[in-house]
Every structure is written in C-alpha cells, then in structure tokens.
C-alpha positions, 0 to 999 in steps of 0.5 A: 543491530548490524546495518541493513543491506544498501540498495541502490540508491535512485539515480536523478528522479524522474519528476512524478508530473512527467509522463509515466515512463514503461512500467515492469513487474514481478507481479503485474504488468501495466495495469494500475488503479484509482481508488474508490474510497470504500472500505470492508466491514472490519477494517472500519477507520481507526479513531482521528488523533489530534495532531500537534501544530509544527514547525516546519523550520524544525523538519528538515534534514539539519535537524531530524534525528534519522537512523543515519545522519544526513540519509532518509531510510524508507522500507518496503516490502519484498517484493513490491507491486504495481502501482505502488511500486514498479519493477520491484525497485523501489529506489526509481522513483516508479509508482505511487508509493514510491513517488510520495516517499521521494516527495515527502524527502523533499518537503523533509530537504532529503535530496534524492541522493539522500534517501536509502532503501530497505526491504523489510516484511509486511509482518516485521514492520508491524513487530514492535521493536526497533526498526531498520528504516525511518519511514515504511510505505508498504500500503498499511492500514492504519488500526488502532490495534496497529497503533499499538506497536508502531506509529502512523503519519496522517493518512495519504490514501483512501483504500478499499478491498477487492476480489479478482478471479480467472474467467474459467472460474466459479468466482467469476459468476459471484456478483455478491458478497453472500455469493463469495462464501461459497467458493474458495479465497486467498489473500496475504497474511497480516493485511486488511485484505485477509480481514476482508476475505475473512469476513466473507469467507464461507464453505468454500473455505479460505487460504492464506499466502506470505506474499501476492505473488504466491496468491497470485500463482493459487489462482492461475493455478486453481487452488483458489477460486479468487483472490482478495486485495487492495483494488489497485493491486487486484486490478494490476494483477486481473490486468497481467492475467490472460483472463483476469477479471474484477469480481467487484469491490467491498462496500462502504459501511457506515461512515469508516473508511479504511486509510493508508499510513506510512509507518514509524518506530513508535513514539518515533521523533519524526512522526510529526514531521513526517505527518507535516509533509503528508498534509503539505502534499495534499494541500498542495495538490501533489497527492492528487497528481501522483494519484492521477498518473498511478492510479487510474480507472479503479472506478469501474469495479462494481461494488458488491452488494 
C-alpha cells in the first residue's frame, strides 16, 4: 500500500485545560454539547471484554510497533464536525476527539510533533483489512458486529441518539418517538445513527446521506423533515441553523448504553496499550476536563418518550 497523504502536522498544542479558543466549521459554528448518557433501542452495549493488565513501561514510543517508526498516525473522518473536531482540522488540537487523540499520544510519549493525521471514510475504517492510520477517532460505536472487523479500545464516551428539524417543519411538533414515523428523516449511512432513525422510521419514509454535511443541506432544504445524529453533533448543527431546533433525544432501554471507541487494525499490537491510556485519562480525570470544555449543555434535550 502506497503511503497515506500527510496533513499537517500540529504546531505546539494548546493544553485542553486552557480556554477554548474560537472554534470554525464546515458543518456547525459554535455550538458544542454534553452528553447524556442514553442509548436507542438498537444500538444496545456490546457485551464487556476482559482486558488484560499492562505494563505501562512497555507503551511507550520505544517500544510500540506503529505504522511508521517514532510517528502516531490518527484517522478521521472527512469532513469532521463540532465538537468533535473544529474547522475540519483534526491536527489543531480543537475538539474533543481531537483533544484525547493528543492526549492519548502523550500517555503513549508521542510528542505532538509526532503524531500524523489522515482522513479515511467513516465505512473504510470499519472494512477489515489493513489500515492506513494506528488509531481512528471518528465517534464509532463500539458493536459486537463491529468487532468483528476491527478492534476497539475501552470505551471513552457515553453517547445517545438525537433528531434536530428547522422551526417551519412538521418535525418540530413531534414530541414522541411514535410521532416521528410520520415525517421524513435522514441520517448518515453505516452509523448508529441511521440504526436509530431506522427503528423509528414509519410513513414518513427515511433517506440516507454519505456524509452530515449532505443531511445537513436535505433539511435546510426540505427534503427531509429532521435529521437523526449524535446529540452533540445534532446540537452543533441546530445551533448553526437559523431556526434549529432539538426534537429530543432517544431513550435509555434497559441497562445498554451505547459507547464510543477508538479503532485499531484487528488483532492490532496496540489495542492494549492504547485501551491503557484511555483508562489512565479517566482515572485521572483529564476525560472529565476535555468533556467539560467540548462538550457543554447537551442536557437540555428532552428525551422522547
């Protein structure tokens, strides 16, 4: 396989404790959200692996085999969103994804000067096969189906599902989950999203986009009546729109709860490692702080009944 295109790579990173600085996007402005952690009928919590004890000395750059000697490669998606990622740039160290994968590179001893990015597809990341990046943020939720292509670190976010519409639209009356089979929805393909609308989608009919940004554009202009997402995307884009608007979010069913993983070649060397320094920043409380300036005020959202 030829060598991926280079982005650029970060100029010094901005500490994610610092203020947040002014945040740009192809998709939304600057909105970002706290999530609620609930999950859709479908997308119930995979079942828990046993991860083996590590030895931290043995996770470092020195001794993790990584696609290029010395070099971190993170991917992402193209384009990335708030606030995940801001300015669809993920090597600025801007947005919550963004954020971790530097702070997971420094629990690893990648300086940031170290760490390279590339863009891969939501659905090529997930094709088994080899891959063109070490470690992949790009909001996947972690499946047992999924698992069975490529590996998952422990998980790093509690996620749920959420519909947002325009004002002037039908969906803005729904205030129910049976309610939203009777307008028209739109979500990504391949994601949990599109599992969530999936399950609700009724009359009204259902369409399905490559990308946000495409869904984004069905509902400005009236193709779709709302558009299902992840709540702190769904709220990043009601907050871009003039007349964006939260319908609400899914519900809690049973005791699963849908989880965000970052993703590895499977049966990939570094899974174990990279899983260590997931668990090390929770412990520490650095994924509290990096949730805290990204994602913010997700709460409000009611959830459908």
């Amino acid at each position: 396989m030829s060598e991926p295109g280079l982005l650029n790579l970060p100029s010094p990173w901005v500490s994610a404790m610092m203020p947040a600085m002014h945040r740009a996007s192809v998709v939304a402005g600057t909105a970002v959200a706290t999530v609620v952690a609930v999950a859709v009928t479908a997308c119930a919590a995979p079942a828990p692996e046993t991860v083996p004890s590590v030895d931290p000395s043995k996770c470092t750059k020195e001794s993790l085999g990584t696609l290029y000697s010395g070099i971190l490669t993170f991917g992402a998606d193209q384009p990335v969103y708030p606030p995940w990622y801001m300015g669809d740039d993920p090597a600025n160290g801007e947005g919550f994804e963004s954020a971790l994968a530097y702070a997971v590179a420094g629990k690893l001893s990648y300086a940031p000067d170290d760490v390279r990015w590339v863009r891969v597809t939501f659905n090529a990341a997930l094709t088994p096969g080899a891959k063109p990046f070490d470690a992949n943020l790009s909001q996947f939720s972690i499946t047992d189906q999924r698992r069975a292509a490529v590996d998952f670190s422990s998980p790093y976010f509690d996620v749920t599902q959420a519909v947002l519409t325009v004002r002037t639209s039908p969906a803005a009356a729904v205030h129910t989950l049976a309610g939203l089979g009777a307008v028209r929805l739109g979500a990504q393909v391949g994601t949990t999203s599109y599992t969530a609308a999936s399950s609700v989608a009724g009359a009204g009919g259902m369409e399905v986009y490559n990308t946000n940004v495409d869904a984004k554009m069905a509902l400005v202009e009236g193709r779709i009546d709302a558009l299902v997402a992840d709540l702190p995307t769904a709220f990043a884009v009601a907050n871009e729109l003039p007349d964006g608007v939260i319908v609400g979010q899914f519900p809690t069913v049973g005791d699963g709860v849908e989880q965000l993983g970052i993703v590895l070649d499977h049966g990939s060397p570094l899974t174990r490692c990279v899983s260590w320094a997931v668990d090390t920043l929770r412990d520490d409380g650095t994924l509290d702080r990096l949730k805290k300036r990204w994602l913010a005020d997700a709460g409000r959202a009611p959830v459908l009944s």
